[in-house]
C-alpha positions in Angstrom: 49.0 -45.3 33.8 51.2 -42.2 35.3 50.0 -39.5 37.1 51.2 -37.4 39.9 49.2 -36.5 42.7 50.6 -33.9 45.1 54.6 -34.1 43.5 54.4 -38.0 43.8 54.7 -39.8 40.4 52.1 -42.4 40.4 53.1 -45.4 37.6 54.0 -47.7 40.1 51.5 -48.9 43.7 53.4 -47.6 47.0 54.3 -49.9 50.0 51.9 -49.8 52.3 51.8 -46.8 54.7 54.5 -45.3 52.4 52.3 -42.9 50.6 52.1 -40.8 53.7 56.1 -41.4 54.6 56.8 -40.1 50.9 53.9 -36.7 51.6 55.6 -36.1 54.3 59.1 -35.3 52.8 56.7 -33.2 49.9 55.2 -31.1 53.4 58.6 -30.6 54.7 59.5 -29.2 51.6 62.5 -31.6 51.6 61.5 -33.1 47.3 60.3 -31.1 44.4 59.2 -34.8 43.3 59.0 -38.0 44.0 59.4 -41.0 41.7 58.6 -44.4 43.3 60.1 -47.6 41.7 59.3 -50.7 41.4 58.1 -53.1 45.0 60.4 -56.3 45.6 59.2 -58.8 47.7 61.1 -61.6 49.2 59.7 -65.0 50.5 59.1 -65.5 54.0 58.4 -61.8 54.3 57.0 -60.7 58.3 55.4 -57.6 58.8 57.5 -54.6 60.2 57.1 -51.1 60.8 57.6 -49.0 57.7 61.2 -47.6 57.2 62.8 -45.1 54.9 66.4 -45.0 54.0 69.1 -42.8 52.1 71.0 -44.3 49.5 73.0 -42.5 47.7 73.0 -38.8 45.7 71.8 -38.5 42.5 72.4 -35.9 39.6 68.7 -33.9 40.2 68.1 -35.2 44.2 68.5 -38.8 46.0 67.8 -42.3 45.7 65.8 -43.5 48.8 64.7 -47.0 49.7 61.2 -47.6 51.4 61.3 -50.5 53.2 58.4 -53.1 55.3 59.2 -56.2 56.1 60.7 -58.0 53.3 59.0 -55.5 50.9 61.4 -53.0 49.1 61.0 -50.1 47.1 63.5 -47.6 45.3 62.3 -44.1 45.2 63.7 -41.3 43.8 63.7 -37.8 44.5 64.0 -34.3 42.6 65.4 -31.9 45.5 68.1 -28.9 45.6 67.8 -30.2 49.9 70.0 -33.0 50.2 71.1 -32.4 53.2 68.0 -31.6 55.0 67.0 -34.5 53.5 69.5 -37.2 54.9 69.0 -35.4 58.4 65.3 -35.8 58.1 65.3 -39.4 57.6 68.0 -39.9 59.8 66.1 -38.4 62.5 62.6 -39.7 61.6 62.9 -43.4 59.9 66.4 -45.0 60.5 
């Protein structure tokens, strides 16, 4: 089922603790929207600290990766703010 609830596009679950990573970038007014992918797990996964990671530029925003552990997720983002952007995870999850 998709939905969107506060700019983020539901149709896929969200890592743990990375709903409130992704509202935060929506707060900062740093994405329009936010499309998470699909999660990839590898075996022998530990637990980590959530981390959040710019990719590469896309034609409407960014591509982002959410990362805990050995749990990854792509995540795209609608935003005029790239720049602001990279900076903002730069600062906060790298």
């Amino acid at each position: 089922m998709k939905y969107r609830k506060k700019g983020i596009k539901k149709e896929h679950h969200i890592i743990e603790d990375g709903e409130a990573v992704l509202n935060q970038l929506i707060k900062e007014g740093l994405a329009d929207s936010i499309i998470p992918g699909r999660i990839k797990t590898t075996p022998k996964g530990r637990p980590g600290k959530i981390r959040l990671t710019y990719q590469y530029d896309t034609q409407s925003g960014a591509k982002l990766l959410l990362k805990k552990g050995s749990t990854i997720q792509e995540v795209f983002v609608i935003t005029n703010n790239r720049e602001d952007l990279k900076k903002f995870i730069k600062e906060n999850f790298e």
